[in-house]
N, C-alpha and C positions, 0 to 999 in steps of 0.2 A: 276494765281490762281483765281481772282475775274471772269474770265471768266465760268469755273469752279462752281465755287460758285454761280452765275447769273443761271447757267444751273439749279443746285442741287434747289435753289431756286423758280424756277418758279414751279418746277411740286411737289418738295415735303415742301417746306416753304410755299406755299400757297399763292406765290408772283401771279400768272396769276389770282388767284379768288378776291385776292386784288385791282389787278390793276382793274380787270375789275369793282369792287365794286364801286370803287375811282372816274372812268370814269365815271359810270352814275349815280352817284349823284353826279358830277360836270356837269354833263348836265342837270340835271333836275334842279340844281340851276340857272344855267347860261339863263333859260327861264323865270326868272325875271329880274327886273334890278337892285332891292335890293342885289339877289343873286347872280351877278358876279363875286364882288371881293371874295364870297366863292368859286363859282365853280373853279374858277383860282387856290386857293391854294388844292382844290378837285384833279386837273389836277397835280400841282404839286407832291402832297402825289400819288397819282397815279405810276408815271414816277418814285419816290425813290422807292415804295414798288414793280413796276416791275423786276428793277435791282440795286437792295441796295448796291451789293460789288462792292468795288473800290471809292465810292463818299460819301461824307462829307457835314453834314450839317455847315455851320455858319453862322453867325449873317451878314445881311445886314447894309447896312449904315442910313438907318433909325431903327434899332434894339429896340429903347429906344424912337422910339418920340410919340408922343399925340397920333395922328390917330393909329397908329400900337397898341398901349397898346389900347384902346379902342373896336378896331377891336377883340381881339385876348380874349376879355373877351365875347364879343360878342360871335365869333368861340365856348369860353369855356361852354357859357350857352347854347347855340343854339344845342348842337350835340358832341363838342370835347370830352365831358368825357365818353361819350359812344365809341367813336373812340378810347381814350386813353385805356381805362380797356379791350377792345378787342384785343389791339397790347402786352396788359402787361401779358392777360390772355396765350394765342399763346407765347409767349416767355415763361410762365411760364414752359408751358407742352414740348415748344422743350425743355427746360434745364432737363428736367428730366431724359436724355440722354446724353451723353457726345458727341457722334456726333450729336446732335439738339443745341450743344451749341453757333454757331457761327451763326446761325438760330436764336437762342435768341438774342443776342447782336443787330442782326440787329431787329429783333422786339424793343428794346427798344430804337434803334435809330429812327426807323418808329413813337415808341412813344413819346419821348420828338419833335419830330417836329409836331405831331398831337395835341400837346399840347397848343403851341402858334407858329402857322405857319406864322402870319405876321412877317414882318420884318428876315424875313432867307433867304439864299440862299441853294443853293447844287450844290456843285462844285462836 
């Protein structure tokens, strides 16, 4: 079913315009050296928002430590709240549907990890 859902997603969730958003503003950061460790987590939000179903975001082993909460205020001031209201805005308009609802859910899973992307993984 997530196979399915990865398809339905790429051409009408608007995962392929996502990803490719994702990918070159993780390139364009990744051309500093300031902005690596954003582009990286750029590359990751990328890779979730191409194919969302089937994978889960959670907490890494450093979830809670110094640099990660640091980081991730950093992400929030820098750029994340434009990323987050843009994945909450897109969830909002697929839910207005009853088939654009599982399109929603993954938009606000795209959104709590655009929120504070240090310290996650996605299994």
């Amino acid at each position: 079913m997530s196979v399915f859902g990865n398809i339905l997603w790429i051409f009408l969730g608007g995962g392929l315009l996502l990803f490719i958003e994702y990918i070159i503003g993780g390139v364009l950061l990744c051309l500093t050296i300031i902005g690596i460790p954003f582009g990286i987590q750029c590359f990751k939000l990328g890779m979730l928002a191409l194919l969302p179903f089937g994978r889960r975001v959670e907490d890494g082993p450093a979830a809670s430590g110094c640099l990660t909460v640091i980081m991730n205020v950093l992400w929030f001031l820098c750029g994340g709240v434009e990323v987050v209201l843009t994945h909450l805005l897109f969830g909002l308009l697929c839910a207005i549907t009853i088939v654009g609802i599982p399109f929603a859910k993954q938009h606000g899973k795209l959104a709590a990890l655009a929120l504070t992307p240090f310290g996650h993984t996605i299994r």
